[in-house]
N, C-alpha and C positions, 0 to 999 in steps of 0.2 A: 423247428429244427429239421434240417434235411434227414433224409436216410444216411445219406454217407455222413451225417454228427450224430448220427444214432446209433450206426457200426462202429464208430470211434469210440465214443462211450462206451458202450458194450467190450470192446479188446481193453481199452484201457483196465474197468472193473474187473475183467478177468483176469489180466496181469496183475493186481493188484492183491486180487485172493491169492495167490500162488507163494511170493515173498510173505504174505501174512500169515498163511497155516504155517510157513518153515519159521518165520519166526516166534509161533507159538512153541512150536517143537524144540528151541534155542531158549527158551523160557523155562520149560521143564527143566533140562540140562544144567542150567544155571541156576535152577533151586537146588538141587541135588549137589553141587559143587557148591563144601565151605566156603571155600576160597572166592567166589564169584555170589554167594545167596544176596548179599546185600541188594544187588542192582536185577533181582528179581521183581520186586515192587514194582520198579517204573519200568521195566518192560511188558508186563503185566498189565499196567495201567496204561502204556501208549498204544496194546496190541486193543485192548477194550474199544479205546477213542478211535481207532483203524476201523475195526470190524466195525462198529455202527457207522461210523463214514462209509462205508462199501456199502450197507445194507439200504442207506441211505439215495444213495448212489442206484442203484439195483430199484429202488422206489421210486425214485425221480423218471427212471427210465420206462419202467413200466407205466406208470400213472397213476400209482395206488401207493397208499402211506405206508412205510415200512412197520416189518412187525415190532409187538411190544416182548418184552424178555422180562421181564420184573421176577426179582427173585431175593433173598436175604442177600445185602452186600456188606461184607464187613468194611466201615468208611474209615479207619484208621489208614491202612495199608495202602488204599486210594488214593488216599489222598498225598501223603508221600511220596507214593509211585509217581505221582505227578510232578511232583519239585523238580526232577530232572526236564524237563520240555521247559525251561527259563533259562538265560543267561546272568540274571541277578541273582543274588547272596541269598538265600530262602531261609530264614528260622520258625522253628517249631515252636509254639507253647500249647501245645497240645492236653487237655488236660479232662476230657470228653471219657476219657476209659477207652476200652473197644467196644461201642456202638454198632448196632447192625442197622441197619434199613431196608427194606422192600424196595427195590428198585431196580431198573434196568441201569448194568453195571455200566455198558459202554455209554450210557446217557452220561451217570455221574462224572465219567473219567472225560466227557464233554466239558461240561460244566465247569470242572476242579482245572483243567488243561487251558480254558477260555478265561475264565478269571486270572490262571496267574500269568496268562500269557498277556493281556489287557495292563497285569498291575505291571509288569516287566518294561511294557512300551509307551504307558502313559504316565507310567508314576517316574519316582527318582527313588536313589537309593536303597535298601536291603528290604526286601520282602518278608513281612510278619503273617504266618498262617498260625492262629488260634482254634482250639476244639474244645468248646464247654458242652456240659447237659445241659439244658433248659427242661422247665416242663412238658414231658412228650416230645420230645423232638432233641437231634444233638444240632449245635450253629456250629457253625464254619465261617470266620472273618480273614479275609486274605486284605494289608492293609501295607501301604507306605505312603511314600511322601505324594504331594500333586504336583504336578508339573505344568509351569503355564501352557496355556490351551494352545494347541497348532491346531492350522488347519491340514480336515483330512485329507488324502489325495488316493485318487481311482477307487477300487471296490473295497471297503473298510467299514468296517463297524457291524461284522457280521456276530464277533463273539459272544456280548452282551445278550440278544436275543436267543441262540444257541443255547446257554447256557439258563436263563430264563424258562425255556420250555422245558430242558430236561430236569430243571428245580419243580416244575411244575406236575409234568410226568411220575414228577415221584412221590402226588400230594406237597411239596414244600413250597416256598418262596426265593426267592431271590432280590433285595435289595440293594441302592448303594446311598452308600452316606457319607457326609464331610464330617472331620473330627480334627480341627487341632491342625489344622494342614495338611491333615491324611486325609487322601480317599479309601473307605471301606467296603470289600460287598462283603456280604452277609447272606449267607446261604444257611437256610437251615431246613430239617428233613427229620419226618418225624421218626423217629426209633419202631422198631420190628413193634417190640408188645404193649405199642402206644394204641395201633391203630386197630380200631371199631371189632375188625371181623378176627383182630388176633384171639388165639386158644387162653 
């Protein structure tokens, strides 16, 4: 890459932190106001999926891996935050509790944001996001319809892996499976006082 797509990236990531901090600040406000708390979650969750895309950004530029942030996330919250980034009909059966995990937050709002943004454009009809406990671990099944195969066109198919590494990142996995004419992934992440070095 030249110098002068170097100082482009560089302006671009700077402009990009600027609109992100104000709209952190538009986050606060918006919990703090009854009237608007609802649609804290998914601003919450789209500012997480930002800042590690900058940070990201900010690492590709330099040549070194961006840093890690792992810390308790509470994955209910998250994970709803995220149902606004879809154009399809999104239902809850949510049924996991509130769950924490050790994890870097903007990973998982990767992860949650790639999934349902995959099932929105390759599936068909209303999007099912599920939250059970498992043994050690809470799952996450984001599931609808399949839709016959197209082919891809220009730079596509980046979500799935995305979303794989931040499963990974967080000790979890990431799968997908057919069921019935659904396609499913399956995210699952072990719980806070699952893991080895937990008190």
């Amino acid at each position: 890459m030249s110098d002068a797509a170097w100082e482009g990236v560089a302006d671009a990531e700077h402009e990009l932190r600027g609109p992100a901090a104000a709209l952190g600040m538009l986050a606060e406000r918006i919990r703090r106001d009854p009237e608007a708390h609802a649609y804290a979650d998914s601003l919450d969750a789209q500012l997480a999926r930002l800042g590690r895309a900058l940070d990201d950004l900010a690492a590709a530029r330099g040549g070194g891996p961006a840093p890690r942030r792992s810390a308790p996330v509470q994955l209910e919250p998250l994970a709803r935050g995220a149902f606004e980034g879809v154009g399809a009909e999104v239902m809850a059966d949510w049924r996991a509790g509130r769950p924490r995990v050790v994890a870097d937050r903007g990973r998982l709002a990767q992860a949650l944001g790639n999934l349902l943004a995959n099932a929105d454009e390759h599936g068909e009809g209303p999007i099912e996001v599920r939250g059970r406990r498992v043994p050690g671990a809470v799952r996450v099944e984001i599931r609808n319809r399949a839709r016959p195969a197209r082919p891809r066109h220009g730079d596509r198919g980046r979500g799935l892996p995305i979303a794989r590494a931040a499963a990974a990142s967080a000790g979890g996995r990431l799968e997908l499976a057919a069921e019935e004419g659904q396609v499913v992934a399956i995210l699952e992440l072990p719980v806070e006082d699952s893991r080895p070095d937990a008190a």
